[in-house]
N, C-alpha and C positions, 0 to 999 in steps of 0.2 A: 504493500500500500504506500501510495505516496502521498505526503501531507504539503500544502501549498502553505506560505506564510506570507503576510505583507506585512509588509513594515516602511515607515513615514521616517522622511526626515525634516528635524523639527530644530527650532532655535534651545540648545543646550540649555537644560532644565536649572543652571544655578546661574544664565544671564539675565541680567536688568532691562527686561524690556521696555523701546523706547521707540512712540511711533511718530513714524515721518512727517517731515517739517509740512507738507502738502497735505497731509492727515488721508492718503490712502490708502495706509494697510502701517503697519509691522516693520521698523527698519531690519533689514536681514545684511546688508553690505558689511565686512570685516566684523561678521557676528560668529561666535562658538555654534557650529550646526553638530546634532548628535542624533543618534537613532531615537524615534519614540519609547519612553521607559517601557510604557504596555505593548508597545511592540517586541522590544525586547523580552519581557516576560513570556510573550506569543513562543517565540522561535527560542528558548527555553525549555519550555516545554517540548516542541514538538522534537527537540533533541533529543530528550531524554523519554520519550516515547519510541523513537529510533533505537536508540539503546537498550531500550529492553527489549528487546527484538520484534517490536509490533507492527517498525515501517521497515519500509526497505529506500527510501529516499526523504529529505527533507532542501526542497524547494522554496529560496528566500526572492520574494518578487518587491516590486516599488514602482510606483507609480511616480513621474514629477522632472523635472529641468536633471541636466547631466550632470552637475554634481551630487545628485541622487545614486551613482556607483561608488563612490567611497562610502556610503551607509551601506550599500549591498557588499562592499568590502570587507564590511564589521563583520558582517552577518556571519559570511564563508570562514574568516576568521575565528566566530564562534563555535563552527562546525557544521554549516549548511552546507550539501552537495553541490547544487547548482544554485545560479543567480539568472532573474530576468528581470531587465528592464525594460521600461513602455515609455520613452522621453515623450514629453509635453512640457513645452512650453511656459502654457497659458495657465489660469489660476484652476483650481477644478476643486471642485466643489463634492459632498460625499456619494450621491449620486452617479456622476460622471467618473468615479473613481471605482463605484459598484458595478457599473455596466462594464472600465476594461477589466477588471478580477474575472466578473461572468467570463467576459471575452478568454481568458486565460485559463483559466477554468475547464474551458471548450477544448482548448488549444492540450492540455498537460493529461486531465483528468485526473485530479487526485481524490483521496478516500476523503480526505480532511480538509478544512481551510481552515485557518488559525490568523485571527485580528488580533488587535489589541483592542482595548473595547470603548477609548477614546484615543485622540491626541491633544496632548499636550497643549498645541498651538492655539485651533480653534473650540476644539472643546468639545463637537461637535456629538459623537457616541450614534451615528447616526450607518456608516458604511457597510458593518457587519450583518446587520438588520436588515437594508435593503438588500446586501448581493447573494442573502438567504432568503430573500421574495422574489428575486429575479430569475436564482436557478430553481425555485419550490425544493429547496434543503431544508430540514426541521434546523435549526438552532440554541443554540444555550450560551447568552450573555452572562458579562460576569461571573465567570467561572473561577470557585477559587478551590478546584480540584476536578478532576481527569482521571479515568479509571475507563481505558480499551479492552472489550471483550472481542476479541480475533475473530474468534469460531461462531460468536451469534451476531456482530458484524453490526455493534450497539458501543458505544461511550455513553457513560453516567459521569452528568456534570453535577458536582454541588456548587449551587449558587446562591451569594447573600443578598437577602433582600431585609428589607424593616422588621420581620417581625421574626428572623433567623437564619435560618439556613432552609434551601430549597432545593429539594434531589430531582433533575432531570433524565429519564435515559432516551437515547435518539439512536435512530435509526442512523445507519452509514450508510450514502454519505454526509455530513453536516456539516455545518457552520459553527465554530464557537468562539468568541469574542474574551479576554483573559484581562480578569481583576488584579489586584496588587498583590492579593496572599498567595497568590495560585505556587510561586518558586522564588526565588533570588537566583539571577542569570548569572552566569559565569562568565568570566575573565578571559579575555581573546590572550592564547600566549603570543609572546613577541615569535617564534616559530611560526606560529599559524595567521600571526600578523604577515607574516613575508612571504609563506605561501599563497596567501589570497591575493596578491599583487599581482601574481603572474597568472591567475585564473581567468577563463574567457566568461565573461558575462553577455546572454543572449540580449538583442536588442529588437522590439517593436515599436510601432509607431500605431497612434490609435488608428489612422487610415485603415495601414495593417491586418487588423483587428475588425475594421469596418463597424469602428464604435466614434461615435458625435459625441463631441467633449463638447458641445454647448450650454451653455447654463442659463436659467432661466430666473438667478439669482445676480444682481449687480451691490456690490458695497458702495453707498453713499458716501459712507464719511468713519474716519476711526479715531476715538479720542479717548484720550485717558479717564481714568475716574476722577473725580475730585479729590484734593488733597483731603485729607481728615484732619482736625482739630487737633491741636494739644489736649488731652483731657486736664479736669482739675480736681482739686481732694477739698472734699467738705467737711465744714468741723462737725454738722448737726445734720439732723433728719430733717430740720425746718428748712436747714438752709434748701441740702437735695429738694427739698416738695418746692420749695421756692422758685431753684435754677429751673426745673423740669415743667414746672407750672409759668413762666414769666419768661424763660430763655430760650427754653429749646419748645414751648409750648405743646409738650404731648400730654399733660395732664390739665 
């Protein structure tokens, strides 16, 4: 069985995001770019699903502009077999991002496809969900555990929701999208750093694919939050009913 992974590349999870002076997005120019963490979690797991002998390939794909292969660099260097990339340009949105997976999907046929179950950047939590209503794969979002039965050809996902934990089992093949507790990913060695340089990473193009990266979503405008207040320490209970009653007026 072969397990499909994607993975995002996103502005490094401990930069100071700071958005452009035109207020159109996100400044990305001489910014730390890193693999999405829950992507990495994704292709974590399906490693170590390979490992225990239940795949027999683990396939790291990405979607996005050419600097998008040194993130599928990571990958190969964590232990994925092969790498594909789908270079695009333009901004794509989770939709346009679900349709070329399906496309790939078509293209590889794996048992499994492994998200992350958001990114990072825009926050979204939205990719895995559609491109398991586009192929009609059952799914299991936030997953924070993974248990492959081979021979009945079924994964059981436990997943956390409000009021605890929720056991799903699915049918293969599926979709499942990977929470934070699901593993802690492992360390590219510097070895497996040098051998993923010289790996050939496949390349499409959405044409290709004969998938329409059009979106029918345009960003207006991107601006910061407001700064917050200094807070301040009050001597009395009168004062607080006071401040909250007369200053900030919610009482």
């Amino acid at each position: 069985m072969k397990i499909m992974v994607a993975i995002k590349r996103v502005v490094d999870y401990a930069v100071k995001i700071r958005v452009k002076s035109d207020k159109s997005g996100v400044e990305t120019s001489n910014v730390k770019m890193s693999m999405n963490p829950f992507c990495e979690i994704g292709l974590e797991e399906a490693l170590r699903i390979k490992e225990s002998g239940l795949a027999s390939e683990v396939i790291a794909v990405s979607v996005g502009p050419s600097q998008c292969v040194d993130t599928l660099r990571t990958g190969l260097a964590m232990g994925a077999d092969r790498a594909i990339h789908v270079e695009a340009s333009a901004t794509l949105y989770p939709l346009s991002v679900a349709k070329l997976l399906k496309a790939l999907v078509d293209v590889e046929k794996p048992g499994l496809l492994i998200l992350g179950k958001q990114a990072i950047d825009d926050d979204c939590n939205q990719t895995g969900q559609m491109v398991a209503g586009l192929l009609n794969w059952p799914q299991g979002t936030f997953a924070s555990k993974v248990v492959l039965d081979k021979e009945k050809e079924v994964a059981t996902v436990e997943r956390e929701v409000d009021g605890g934990l929720e056991t799903l089992c699915l049918d293969l093949p599926a979709v499942i999208t990977t929470d934070l507790r699901l593993n802690q990913p492992r360390y590219a060695t510097l070895p497996n750093i040098m051998k993923a340089k010289s790996k050939v990473i496949k390349k499409f193009t959405p044409q290709e694919l004969n998938v329409d990266i059009k979106s029918d979503l345009e960003v207006v405008q991107v601006t910061e939050p407001p700064k917050r207040k200094a807070g301040v320490i009050v001597s009395s209970v009168d004062e607080l009913i006071d401040k909250l009653k007369n200053e900030a007026h919610v009482i």
